[in-house]
C-alpha positions in Angstrom: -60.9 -5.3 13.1 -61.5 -5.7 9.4 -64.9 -4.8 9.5 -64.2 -1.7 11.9 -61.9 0.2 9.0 -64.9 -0.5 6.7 -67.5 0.8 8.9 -64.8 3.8 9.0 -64.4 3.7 5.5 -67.9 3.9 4.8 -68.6 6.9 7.1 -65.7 8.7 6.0 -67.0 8.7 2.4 -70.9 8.9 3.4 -69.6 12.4 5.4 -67.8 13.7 2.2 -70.8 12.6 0.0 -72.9 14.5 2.4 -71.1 17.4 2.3 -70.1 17.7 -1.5 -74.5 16.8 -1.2 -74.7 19.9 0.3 -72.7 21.9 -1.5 -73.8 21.2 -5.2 -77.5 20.8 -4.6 -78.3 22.9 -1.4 -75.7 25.5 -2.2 -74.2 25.5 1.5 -70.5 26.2 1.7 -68.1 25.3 3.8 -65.1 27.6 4.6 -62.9 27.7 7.7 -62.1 30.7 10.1 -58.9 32.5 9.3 -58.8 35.1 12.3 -60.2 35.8 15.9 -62.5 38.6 15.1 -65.7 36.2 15.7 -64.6 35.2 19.1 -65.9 33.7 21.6 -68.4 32.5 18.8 -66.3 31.4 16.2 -62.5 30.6 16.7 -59.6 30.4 14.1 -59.5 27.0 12.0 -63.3 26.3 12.8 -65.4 25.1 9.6 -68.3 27.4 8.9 -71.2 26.4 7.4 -73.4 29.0 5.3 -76.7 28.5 3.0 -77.8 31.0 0.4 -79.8 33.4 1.9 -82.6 36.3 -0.2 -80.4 39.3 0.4 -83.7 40.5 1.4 -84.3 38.1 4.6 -81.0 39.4 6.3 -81.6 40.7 9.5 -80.0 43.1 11.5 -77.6 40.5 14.4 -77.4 37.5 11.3 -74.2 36.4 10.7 -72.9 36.2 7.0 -70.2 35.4 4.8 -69.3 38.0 2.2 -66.6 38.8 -0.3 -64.8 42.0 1.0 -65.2 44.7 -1.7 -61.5 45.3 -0.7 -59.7 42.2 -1.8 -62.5 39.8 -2.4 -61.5 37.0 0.3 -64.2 35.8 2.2 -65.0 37.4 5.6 -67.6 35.7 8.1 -69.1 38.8 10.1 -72.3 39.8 12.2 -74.4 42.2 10.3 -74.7 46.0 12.5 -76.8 47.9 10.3 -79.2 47.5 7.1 -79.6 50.0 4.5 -82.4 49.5 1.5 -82.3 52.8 0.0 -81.0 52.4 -3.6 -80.2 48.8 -3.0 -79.1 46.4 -0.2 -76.0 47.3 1.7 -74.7 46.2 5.0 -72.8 47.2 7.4 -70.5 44.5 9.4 -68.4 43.8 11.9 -67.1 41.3 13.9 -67.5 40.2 17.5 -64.4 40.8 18.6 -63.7 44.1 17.1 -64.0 46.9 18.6 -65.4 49.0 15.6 -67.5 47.9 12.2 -65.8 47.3 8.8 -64.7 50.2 6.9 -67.1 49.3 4.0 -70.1 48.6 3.1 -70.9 45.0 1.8 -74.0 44.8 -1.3 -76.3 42.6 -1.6 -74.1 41.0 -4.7 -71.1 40.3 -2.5 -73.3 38.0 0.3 -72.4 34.1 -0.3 -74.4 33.4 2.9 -76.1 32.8 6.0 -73.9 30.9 8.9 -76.0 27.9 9.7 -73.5 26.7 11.7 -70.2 26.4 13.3 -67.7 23.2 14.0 -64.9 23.8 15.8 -61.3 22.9 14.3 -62.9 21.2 11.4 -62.2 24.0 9.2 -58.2 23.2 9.5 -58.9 19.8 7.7 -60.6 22.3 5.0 -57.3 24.1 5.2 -55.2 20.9 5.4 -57.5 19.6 2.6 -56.5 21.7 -0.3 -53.1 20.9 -0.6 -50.9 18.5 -3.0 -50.0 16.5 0.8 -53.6 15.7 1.5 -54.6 14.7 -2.2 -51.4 12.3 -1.8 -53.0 10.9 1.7 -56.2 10.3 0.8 -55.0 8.3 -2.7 -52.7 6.0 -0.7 -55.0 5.5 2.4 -57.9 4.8 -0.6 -55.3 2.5 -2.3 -54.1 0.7 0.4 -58.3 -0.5 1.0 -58.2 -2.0 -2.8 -55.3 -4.7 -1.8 -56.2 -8.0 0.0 -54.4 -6.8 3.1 -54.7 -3.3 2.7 -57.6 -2.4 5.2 -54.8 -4.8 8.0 -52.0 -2.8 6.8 -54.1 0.5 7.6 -54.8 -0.6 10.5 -52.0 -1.3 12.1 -50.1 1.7 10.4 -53.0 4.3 12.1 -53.3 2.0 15.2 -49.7 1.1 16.0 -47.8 3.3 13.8 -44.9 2.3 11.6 -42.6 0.7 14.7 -45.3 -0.8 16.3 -46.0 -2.6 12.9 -42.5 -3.6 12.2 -42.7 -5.0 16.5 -45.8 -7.1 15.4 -44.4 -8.0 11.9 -41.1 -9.5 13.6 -43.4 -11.1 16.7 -45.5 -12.8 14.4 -42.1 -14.3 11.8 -40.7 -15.5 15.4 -43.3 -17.0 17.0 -44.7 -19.6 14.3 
């Protein structure tokens, strides 16, 4: 069993290199959906996966990721209409939206091209960015540093802390 939480271990942090990888030297970002206007494509809490894209290669049915002129949050929508007079503008809108965005998105406010989509992935990106999940990943990384920590991980993911303390108390009796 000890050599199944290090192959976990190991692909755990061989995913996250990949991705921070990615990120830093391919320029792909990874952000998660926030509403249902992509649906049936993209869902709420999926993780979206974007590249850089030339401004200039968009095509009319992509789907990008842009910073809304509005309030600058990210938005992931499917690009209706191309304008290249005087510059690069789009025009958006979702897949479940009846109508297109009340704005026009430049060329300066693209982040990306959706390469891809993984579904509920994105709520660990959610999840991920909070003081909770910096305190799990420490103490799950700690416990792997002690003798018996990857046993003690084990049991606390496999059996949960009353199935631990059941084993703990049927191993002391029956020696």
């Amino acid at each position: 069993m000890k050599t199944l939480v290090i192959i976990l271990t190991a692909a755990i942090f061989g995913a996250a290199a990949a991705v921070l990888a990615c990120h830093y030297y391919l320029g792909w970002s990874f952000n998660a959906g926030l509403s249902g206007s992509m649906t049936p494509l993209m869902e709420s809490g999926d993780l979206i996966i974007a590249q850089p894209v030339d401004p200039v290669d968009i095509e009319i049915q992509d789907i990008i990721i842009y910073r809304s002129p509005i309030d600058g949050r990210l938005v992931c929508h499917r690009v209706v209409g191309i304008s290249r007079d005087e510059g690069q503008y789009f025009e958006v809108k979702g897949d479940a939206n009846s109508e297109s965005d009340p704005f026009i998105v430049s060329s300066e406010n693209i982040v990306g091209e959706v390469v891809t989509c993984i579904p509920f992935l994105g709520n660990v990106v959610l999840y991920g960015d909070t003081p909770q999940a910096y305190a799990l990943v420490a103490a799950m990384s700690g416990l792997l540093l002690f003798p018996r920590g990857p046993e003690v991980l084990r049991n606390t993911l496999w059996l949960g802390y009353k199935g631990v303390a059941r084993k703990e108390e049927y191993e002391r009796t029956s020696r």
